[in-house]
N, C-alpha and C positions, 0 to 999 in steps of 0.2 A: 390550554397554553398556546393552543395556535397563533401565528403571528406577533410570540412576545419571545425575551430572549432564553424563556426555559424549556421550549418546545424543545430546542438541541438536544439539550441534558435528556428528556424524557426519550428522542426516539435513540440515542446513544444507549439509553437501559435496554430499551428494546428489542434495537437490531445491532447493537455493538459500535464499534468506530472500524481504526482502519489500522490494523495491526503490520507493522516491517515486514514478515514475510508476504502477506498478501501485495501488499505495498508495490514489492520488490517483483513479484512475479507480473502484475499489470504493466510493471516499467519494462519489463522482459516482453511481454507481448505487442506493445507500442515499439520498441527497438525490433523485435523480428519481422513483424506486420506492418510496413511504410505506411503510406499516404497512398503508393501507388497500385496497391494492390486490386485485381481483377473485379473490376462493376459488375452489379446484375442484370440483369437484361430490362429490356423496357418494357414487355410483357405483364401484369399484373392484373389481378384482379380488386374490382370497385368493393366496397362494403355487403353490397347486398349478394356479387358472386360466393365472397366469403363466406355467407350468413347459411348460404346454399351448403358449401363444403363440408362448414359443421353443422350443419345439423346430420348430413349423411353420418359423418363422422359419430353423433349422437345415438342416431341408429344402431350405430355398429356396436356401442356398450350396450342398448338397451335389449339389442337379442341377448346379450350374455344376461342380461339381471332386468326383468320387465319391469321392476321400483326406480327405475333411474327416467326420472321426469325433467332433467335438463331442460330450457328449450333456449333458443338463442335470438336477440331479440336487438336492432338497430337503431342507434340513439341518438338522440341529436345534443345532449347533455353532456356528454364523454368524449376523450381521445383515447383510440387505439383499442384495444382487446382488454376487457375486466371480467376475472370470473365472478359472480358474486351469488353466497348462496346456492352451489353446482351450478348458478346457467352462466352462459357467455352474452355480455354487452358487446355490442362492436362499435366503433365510434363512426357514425352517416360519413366523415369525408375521410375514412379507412384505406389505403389504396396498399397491396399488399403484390410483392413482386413474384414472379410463381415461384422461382426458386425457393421460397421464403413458407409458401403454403403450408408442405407436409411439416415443415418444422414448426410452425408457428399451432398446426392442431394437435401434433402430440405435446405441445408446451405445454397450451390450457386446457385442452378438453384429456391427451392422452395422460395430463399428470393432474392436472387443478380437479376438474371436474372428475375424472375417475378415482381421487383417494376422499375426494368430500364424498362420494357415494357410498366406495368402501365402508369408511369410518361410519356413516351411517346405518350401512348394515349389521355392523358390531354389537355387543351390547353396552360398549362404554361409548357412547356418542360424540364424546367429548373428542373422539378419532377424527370427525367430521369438519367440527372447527379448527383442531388442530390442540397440540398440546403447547405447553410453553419449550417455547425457542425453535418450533420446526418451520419458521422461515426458510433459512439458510438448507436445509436440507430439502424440502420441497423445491426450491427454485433450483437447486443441483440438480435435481433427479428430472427436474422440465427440461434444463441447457443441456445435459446430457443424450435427452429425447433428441434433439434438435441434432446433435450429431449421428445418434445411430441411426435416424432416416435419410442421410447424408445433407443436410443441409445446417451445416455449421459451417459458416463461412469467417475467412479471417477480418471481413468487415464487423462481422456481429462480436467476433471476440474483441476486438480495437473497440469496438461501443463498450462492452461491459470491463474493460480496463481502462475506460476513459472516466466511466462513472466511480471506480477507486479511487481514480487519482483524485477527482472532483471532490469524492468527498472527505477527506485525506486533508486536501485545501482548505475546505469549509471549516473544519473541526480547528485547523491550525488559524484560522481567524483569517483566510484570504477574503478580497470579497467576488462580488459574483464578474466582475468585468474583469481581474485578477486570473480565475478561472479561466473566463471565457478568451483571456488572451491566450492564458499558455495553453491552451486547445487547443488553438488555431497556430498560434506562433511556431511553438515547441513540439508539438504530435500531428502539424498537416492536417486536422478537422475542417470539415465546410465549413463557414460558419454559422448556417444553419444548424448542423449539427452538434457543432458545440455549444450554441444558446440552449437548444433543446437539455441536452447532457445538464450543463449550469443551472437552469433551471428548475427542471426536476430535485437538483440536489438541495438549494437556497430555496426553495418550496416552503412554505409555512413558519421560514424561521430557522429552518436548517435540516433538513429529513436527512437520515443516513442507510436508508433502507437499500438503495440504489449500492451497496456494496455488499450485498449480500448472494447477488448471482454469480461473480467469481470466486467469492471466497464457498459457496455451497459447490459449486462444479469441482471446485479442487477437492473440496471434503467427500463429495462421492466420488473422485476416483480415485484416493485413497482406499475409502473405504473396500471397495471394487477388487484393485489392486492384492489388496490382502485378502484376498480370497472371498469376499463377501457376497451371499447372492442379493441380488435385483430382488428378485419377487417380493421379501418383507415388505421392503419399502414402500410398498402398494397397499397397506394394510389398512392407512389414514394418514393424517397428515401429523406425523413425527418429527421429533429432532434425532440427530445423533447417538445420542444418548440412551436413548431410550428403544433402541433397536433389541439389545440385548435384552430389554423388559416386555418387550412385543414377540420375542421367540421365547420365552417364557411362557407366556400367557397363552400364546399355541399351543406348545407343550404340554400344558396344562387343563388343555381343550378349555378357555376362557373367550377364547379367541379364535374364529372359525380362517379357513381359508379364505382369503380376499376375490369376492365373487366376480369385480373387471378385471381385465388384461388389456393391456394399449393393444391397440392394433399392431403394432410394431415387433412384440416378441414372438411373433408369427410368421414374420417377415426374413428367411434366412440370411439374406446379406444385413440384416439388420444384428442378427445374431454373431454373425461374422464380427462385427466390428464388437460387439458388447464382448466375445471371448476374446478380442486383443484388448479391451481396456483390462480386464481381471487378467490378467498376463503382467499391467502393467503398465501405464502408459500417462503423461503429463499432459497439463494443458495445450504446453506447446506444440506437442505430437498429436492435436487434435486436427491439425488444418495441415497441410502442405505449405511451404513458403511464400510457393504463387500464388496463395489465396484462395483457390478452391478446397473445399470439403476433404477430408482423408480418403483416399481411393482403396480401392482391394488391390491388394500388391498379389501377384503370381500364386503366393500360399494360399492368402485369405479366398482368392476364386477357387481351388482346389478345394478348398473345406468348403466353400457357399457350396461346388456340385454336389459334395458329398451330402450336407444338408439337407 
C-alpha cells in the first residue's frame, strides 16, 4: 500500500492515530518550551566517532551475556541511527552533538538492542521481535533512557510534540506545506526542522508511527508512577498490556530473569532520578523551563551520596 491512499488507514491499525489527550499534552509542551530555549553546544561527534561509542557500549552487554553479537556498522543507505535485527546502522553523514551521546546509546543500544537480546534469550522468541502493539512502549522505555542519563533536553521534547501535532494534521487531511507552515509560523521550528518533522510524517502516504514516542513516554511514567518497577520491561519487546502476562510467566518460572541491564541502572544519579519518576512525575517535569535536562535538586544529591 505504499504510496497509495490506504497506506494511512494500515499504519493508523498499526501505531494508532492521535488521541485529545496526547494531543493536548504536546500543545502543553510546545507552550512551555519556546523557540528560545538553550542550544547544544557545537561539539559533536561524526558517524564513525559514534560507531566507536557503541560498539564500546556493545561490549558492555556482551560481558553481561557472551550470545549478544550486535555489531554496528556505517551506511551510506540510511539517515540517522536504525536498530535492525539487535545491531546498530548509523547513517555515513550522522553528525551527533555530545550532549546527545549517552542519551542517543542508551535509546538503541541501552533499550533496542538490549530487549531484542533479552527476548532472544527467552524461550518464546517472539520477545525478540516484539509482541503486537509494543511499539509505544519500547520507544517509552528508550525516551525515558534519554532522561535518566540526563540528556532529555527540552529541544528533544519540542521535536517529539512537534511530530504529534504533525501527525494529528495528517490524519485531519492537512497537507505537507500546511504542516510545514504551522511548524514554523505557529511553534518557532527552523525550517529545516520542520521539513524534516513533515516529512517523516507524509512518508509513504501518511506514516503515524512518529506519535508514538510521546504518547509511550507518558505511558511509562505512568506506569512508573504507580508503583511499577523498571526491570520487567527489559524482558523483550512488550506492549503495556502484556506486563502483567510477563510477571506471570516469571512467576511461573516460564520465563527467566532478563540476562542485560542498561548500563544506566548502575549509574546512581541515574537512579536518583528513576526514584523521583516512581514518586511521580509528568512529562513536563522532565526538563527544567530553561531547557536543560532535570538537575538533582539538594534532596536527590543527599540520596545519589547515600547510593
Amino acid at each position: 500500500d505504499i504510496n497509495t491512499p490506504q497506506f494511512v488507514h494500515g499504519s493508523i491499525q498499526l501505531y494508532g492515530g492521535v488521541e485529545d489527550s496526547l494531543l493536548e499534552t504536546a500543545e502543553a509542551i510546545l507552550e512551555q518550551f519556546p523557540s528560545s530555549t538553550k542550544s547544544q553546544s557545537e561539539n559533536s561527534l561524526d558517524a564513525k566517532a559514534f560507531a566507536t561509542r557503541a560498539a564500546e557500549e556493545i561490549a558492555y552487554l556482551n560481558h553481561q551475556n557472551q550470545n549478544v553479537q550486535a555489531t554496528v556498522e556505517v551506511r551510506d543507505d540510511i539517515n540517522g541511527l536504525i536498530v535492525s535485527h539487535g545491531s546498530l546502522l548509523v547513517g555515513s553523514d550522522t553528525n551527533i552533538s555530545i550532549e546527545r551521546v549517552d542519551a542517543l546509546l542508551q535509546h538503541e543500544i541501552g533499550t533496542h538492542v538490549l530487549t531484542y537480546y533479552n527476548g532472544l534469550a527467552q524461550p518464546f522468541l517472539q520477545l525478540s521481535s516484539g509482541l503486537s502493539g509494543y511499539e509505544a512502549l519500547q520507544e517509552g522505555i528508550a525516551v525515558l533512557a534519554e532522561f535518566l542519563v540526563g540528556g532529555l533536553s527540552a529541544n528533544r521534547l519540542r521535536l517529539l510534540a512537534a511530530r504529534v501535532v504533525a501527525v494529528r494534521m495528517m490524519i485531519q487531511g492537512a497537507t505537507f506545506l500546511e504542516c510545514f507552515q504551522k511548524l514554523v509560523d505557529q511553534f518557532q521550528f527552523p525550517p529545516r526542522t520542520a521539513f524534516n518533522v513533515s516529512m517523516r510524517v507524509f512518508r509513504g502516504g501518511g506514516f503515524t508511527k512518529d506519535a508514538i514516542y510521546l504518547r509511550g513516554l507518558v505511558l511509562t511514567l505512568e506506569y512508573l508512577g504507580k508503583g511499577g518497577e523498571l526491570g520487567p520491561l527489559f524482558l523483550g519487546k512488550i506492549s503495556a498490556e502484556h506486563i502483567s502476562m510477563m510477571k506471570e510467566l516469571r512467576w511461573r518460572k516460564v520465563l527467566t530473569e532478563p540476562k542485560l541491564k542498561p548500563r544506566y541502572m548502575t549509574d546512581p544519579a541515574a537512579l536518583v532520578r528513576l526514584e523521583r519518576v516512581r514518586r511521580g512525575m509528568s512529562v513536563l517535569e522532565l526538563v527544567e523551563p530553561n531547557g536543560e535536562a532535570e538537575p538533582l535538586s539538594h534532596r536527590n544529591r543527599e540520596e545519589l551520596n547515600y547510593l
